[in-house]
C-alpha positions in Angstrom: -75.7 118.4 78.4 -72.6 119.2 80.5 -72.2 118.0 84.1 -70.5 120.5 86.6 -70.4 121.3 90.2 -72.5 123.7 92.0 -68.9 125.3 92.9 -68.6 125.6 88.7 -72.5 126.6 89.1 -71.5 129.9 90.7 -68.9 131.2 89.2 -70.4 130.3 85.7 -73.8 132.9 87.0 -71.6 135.5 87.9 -69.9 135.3 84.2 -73.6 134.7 82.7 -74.5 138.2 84.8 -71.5 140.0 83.2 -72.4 138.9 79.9 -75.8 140.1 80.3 -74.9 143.6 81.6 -72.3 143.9 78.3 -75.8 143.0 76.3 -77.9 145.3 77.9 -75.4 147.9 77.3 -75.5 147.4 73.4 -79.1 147.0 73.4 -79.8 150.4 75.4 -77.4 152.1 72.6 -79.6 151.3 70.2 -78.5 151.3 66.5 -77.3 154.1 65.4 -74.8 156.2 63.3 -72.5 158.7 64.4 -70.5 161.4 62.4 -67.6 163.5 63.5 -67.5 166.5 61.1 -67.9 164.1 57.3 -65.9 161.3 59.1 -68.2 158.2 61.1 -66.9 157.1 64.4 -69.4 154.9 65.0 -72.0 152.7 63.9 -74.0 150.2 65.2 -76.5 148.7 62.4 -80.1 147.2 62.9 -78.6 143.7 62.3 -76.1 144.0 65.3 -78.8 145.6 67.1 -81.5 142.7 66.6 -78.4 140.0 67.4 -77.7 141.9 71.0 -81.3 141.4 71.4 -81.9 137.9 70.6 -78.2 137.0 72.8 -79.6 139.2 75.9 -82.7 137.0 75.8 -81.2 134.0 75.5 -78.8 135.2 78.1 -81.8 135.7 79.9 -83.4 132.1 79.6 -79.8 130.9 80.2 -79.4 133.0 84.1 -83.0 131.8 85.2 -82.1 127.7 83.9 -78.7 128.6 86.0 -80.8 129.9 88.9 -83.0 127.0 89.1 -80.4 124.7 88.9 -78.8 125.6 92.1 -82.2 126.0 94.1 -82.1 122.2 93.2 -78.7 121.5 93.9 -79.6 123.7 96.7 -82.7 121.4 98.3 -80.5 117.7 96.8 -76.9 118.6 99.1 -78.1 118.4 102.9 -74.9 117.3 105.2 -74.8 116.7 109.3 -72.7 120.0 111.0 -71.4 119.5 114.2 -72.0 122.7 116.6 -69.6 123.7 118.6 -71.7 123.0 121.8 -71.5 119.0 119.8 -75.3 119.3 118.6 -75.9 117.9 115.1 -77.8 119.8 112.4 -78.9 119.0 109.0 -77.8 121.6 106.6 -78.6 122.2 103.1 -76.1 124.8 101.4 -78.2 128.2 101.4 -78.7 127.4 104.7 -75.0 126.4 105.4 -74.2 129.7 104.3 -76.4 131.9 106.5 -75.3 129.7 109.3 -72.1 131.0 108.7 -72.5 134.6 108.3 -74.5 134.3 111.9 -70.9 132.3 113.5 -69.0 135.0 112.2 -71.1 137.8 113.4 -71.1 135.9 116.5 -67.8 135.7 116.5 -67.1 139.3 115.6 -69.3 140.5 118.6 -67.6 138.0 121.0 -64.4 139.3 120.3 -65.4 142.8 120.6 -66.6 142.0 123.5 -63.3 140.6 124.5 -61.6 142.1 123.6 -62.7 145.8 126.4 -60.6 146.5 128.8 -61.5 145.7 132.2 -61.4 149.4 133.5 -60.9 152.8 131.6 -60.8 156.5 133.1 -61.8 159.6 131.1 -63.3 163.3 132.1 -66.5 164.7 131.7 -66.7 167.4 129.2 -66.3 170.8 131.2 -66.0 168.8 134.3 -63.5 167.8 136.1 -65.3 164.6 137.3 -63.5 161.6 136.2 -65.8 159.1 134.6 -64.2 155.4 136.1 -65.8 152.7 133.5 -65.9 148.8 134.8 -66.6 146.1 132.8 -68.8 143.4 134.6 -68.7 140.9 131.8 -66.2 137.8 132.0 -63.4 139.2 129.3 -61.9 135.8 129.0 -64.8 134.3 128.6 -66.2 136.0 125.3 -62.6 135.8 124.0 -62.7 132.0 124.6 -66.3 132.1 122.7 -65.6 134.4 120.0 -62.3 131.7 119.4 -64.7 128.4 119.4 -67.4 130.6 116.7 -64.3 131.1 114.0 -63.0 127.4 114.4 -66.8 126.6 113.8 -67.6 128.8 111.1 -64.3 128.3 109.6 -65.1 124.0 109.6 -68.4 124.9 108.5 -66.5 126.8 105.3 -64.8 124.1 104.0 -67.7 121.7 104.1 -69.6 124.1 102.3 -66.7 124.1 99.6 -66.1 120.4 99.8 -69.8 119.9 99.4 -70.5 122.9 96.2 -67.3 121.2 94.5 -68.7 117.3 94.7 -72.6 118.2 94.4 -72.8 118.2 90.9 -75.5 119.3 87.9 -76.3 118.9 84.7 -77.0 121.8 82.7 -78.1 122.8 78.8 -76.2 125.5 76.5 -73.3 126.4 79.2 -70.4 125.1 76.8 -69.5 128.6 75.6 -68.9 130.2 78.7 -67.1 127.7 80.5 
C-alpha cells in the first residue's frame, strides 16, 4: 500500500483520467490492419487489442478506488473556518471548496457593485432626452465588502491546501503512476 495526501490524491485522478481516455482510444480502434497501396501503415493485433482492454478495466477499478478514497478523506478532514463576520464553521473539504467558490462570487458581485459610478448621463435613442442614472447603493460600502470576501476566501484557500497536503491516504496499485 502507498500512503499519500489527498493533495497527491488529485492530481494522481486527473493522470488516472488521462490514462483512461488514451485506453479508450485504442480500444474504440479496434484491431485492425491497414494497407497503403502493398505497404502496411498500421496494425493493431488482437493481443494489443485484448491488453488495452484488460488496462482500461483495470484503469477503471483503479479511478472508482481513487474516487472513494477522497469521499473518505473527504468525510475524515473537517477544520474550524473563521467567517469574516468572526462566526466559526466546521468544514470538511468538498464543503470547503463550495464555500469558496460562493466568497468569490460574493466577492465578484460586491466589487461590481462597487465598483458603478455614482452618476452617469446618456441619450435616449431618437430622443434627445438625457437619461441621468443615480446610484442609491453605498459604493464604498460593497467595495469594503467585496475586499473582506477575497481576504476570506483567499484564507479559506490555503487551509484547504494545507489541510489536502497533511490529510493523508492509503491507497492499492497507484505506484506506477506516481
Amino acid at each position: 500500500m502507498t500512503k499519500i495526501s489527498i493533495s497527491e490524491l488529485l492530481q494522481l485522478q486527473s493522470t488516472i483520467r488521462g490514462e483512461i481516455g488514451k485506453a479508450e482510444r485504442l480500444v474504440g480502434q479496434g484491431s485492425f490492419e491497414e494497407l497503403t497501396g502493398e505497404i502496411e501503415t498500421e496494425k493493431v493485433t488482437v493481443e494489443e487489442h485484448t491488453e488495452a482492454l484488460e488496462l482500461l478495466e483495470g484503469l477503471y477499478a483503479l479511478s472508482i478506488q481513487i474516487a472513494d478514497k477522497l469521499h473518505e478523506a473527504n468525510r475524515g478532514t473537517t477544520f474550524t473556518h473563521e467567517t469574516s463576520d468572526g462566526a466559526k464553521v466546521d468544514l470538511n473539504l468538498a464543503s470547503a471548496l463550495d464555500y469558496v467558490k460562493q466568497l468569490r462570487t460574493k466577492a465578484k458581485l460586491f466589487a461590481r457593485l462597487g465598483g458603478v459610478k455614482e452618476k452617469t448621463v446618456s441619450n435616449n435613442y431618437g430622443s434627445t432626452d438625457r437619461i441621468v442614472k443615480t446610484v442609491t447603493h453605498d459604493i464604498k460600502a460593497f467595495e469594503a465588502k467585496a475586499t473582506v470576501f477575497e481576504k476570506e476566501a483567499n484564507r479559506l484557500s490555503r487551509e484547504i491546501e494545507r489541510q489536502s497536503v497533511l490529510a493523508t491516504v492509503e491507497i492499492e496499485g497507484v505506484e506506477a503512476y506516481l
